[in-house]
Each structure stands twice: as C-alpha cells, then as structure tokens.
C-alpha positions in Angstrom: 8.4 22.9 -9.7 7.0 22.2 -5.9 5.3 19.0 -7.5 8.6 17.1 -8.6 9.8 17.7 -4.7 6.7 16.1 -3.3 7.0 12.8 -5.6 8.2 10.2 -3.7 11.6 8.9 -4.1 11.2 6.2 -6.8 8.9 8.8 -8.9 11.4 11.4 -9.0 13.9 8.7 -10.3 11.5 7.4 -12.9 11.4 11.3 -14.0 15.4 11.4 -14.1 15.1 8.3 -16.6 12.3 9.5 -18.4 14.6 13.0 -19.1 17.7 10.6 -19.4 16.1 8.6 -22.2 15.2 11.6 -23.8 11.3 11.0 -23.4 11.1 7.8 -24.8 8.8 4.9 -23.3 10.7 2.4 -25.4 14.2 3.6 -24.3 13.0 3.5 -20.4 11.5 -0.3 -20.8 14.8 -1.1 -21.3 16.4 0.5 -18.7 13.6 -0.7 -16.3 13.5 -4.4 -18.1 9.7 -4.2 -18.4 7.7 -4.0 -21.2 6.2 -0.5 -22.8 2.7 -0.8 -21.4 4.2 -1.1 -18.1 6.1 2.0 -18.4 3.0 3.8 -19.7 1.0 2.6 -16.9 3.9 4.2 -14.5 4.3 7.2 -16.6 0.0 7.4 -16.6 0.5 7.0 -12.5 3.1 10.1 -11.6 1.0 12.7 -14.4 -1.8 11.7 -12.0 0.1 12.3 -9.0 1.6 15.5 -10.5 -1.9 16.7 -11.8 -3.1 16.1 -7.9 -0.2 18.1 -6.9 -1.1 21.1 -9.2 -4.7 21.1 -8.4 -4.8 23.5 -5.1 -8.6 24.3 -5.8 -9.7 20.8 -4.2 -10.0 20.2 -0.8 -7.1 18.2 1.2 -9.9 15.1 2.2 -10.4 14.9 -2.1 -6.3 15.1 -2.9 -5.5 12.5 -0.1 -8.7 10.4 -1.1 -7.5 10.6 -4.8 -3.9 9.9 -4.5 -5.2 6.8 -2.4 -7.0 5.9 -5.7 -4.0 6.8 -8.1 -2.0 3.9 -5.5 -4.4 1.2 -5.9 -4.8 1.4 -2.1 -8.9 2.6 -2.9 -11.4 1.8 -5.8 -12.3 5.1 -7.6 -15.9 4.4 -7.1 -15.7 3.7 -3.3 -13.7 7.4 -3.6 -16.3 9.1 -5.5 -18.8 7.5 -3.0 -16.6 8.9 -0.2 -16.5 12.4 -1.9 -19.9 12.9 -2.5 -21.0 12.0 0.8 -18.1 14.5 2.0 -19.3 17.0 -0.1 -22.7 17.2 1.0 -22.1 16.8 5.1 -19.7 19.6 4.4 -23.1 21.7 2.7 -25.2 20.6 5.5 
C-alpha cells in the first residue's frame, strides 16, 4: 500500500472519509459541504493519482508529466505533445 503513503496529505484524509463514510459520495458531500459531482471529481483525481502511482512500467518524465496533468497545472494535450516528442528524442 506504498501508493496511499505517497498521496499528499489532504488525499490521504479524503481516503480516511471516503472509508469513514462507508464509500458513499453522498455521505462525504456532506461531510465536505460540497455537492456530489464535486466529490466525484475529487474521488476521479486521487484514482488517477493512485493509478500513476501503480504504474512502474512508465518512465519518471511521463508520471511527473501526468500527475502535472491530473493537478490542472498542464493541459493533457500539451502533455501528450511533450511525451511524444520525449519519446522519440529518447529513440533517436
């Protein structure tokens, strides 16, 4: 369970609640005071981080370039552009 210990803080808490409330989205808007689609857009965030986490077969530039994209922080076409053009200097 490495993944759950590389969340950040405020993931590992939203995990706590998620167990807490016992897996309801409905249950956890109301201890978060948002509505349901926000939840499932948090929830939709850490399974992509935790799916990142799992994934040892990419390379380190894709998982940090990926979890940039999972953060709103890049676009995921501006990443996929940035992959492919890693990818093939890397085959050069």
């Amino acid at each position: 369970m490495n993944w759950f210990l590389t969340l950040d803080q405020a993931d590992q808490e939203f995990v706590k609640q998620l167990v807490h409330a016992s897996g309801s989205l409905k249950q956890l808007a109301k201890v978060y005071q948002v509505s349901y689609p926000t939840v499932r857009a948090r929830l939709n965030n850490v399974i992509n981080k935790i799916t990142l986490l799992e994934d040892k077969k990419k390379d380190s530039f894709e998982t940090k370039l990926m979890q940039l994209v999972i953060d709103e922080k890049v676009s995921l076409d501006v990443a996929k552009d940035l992959i492919k053009d890693y990818q093939e200097a890397k085959n050069e």
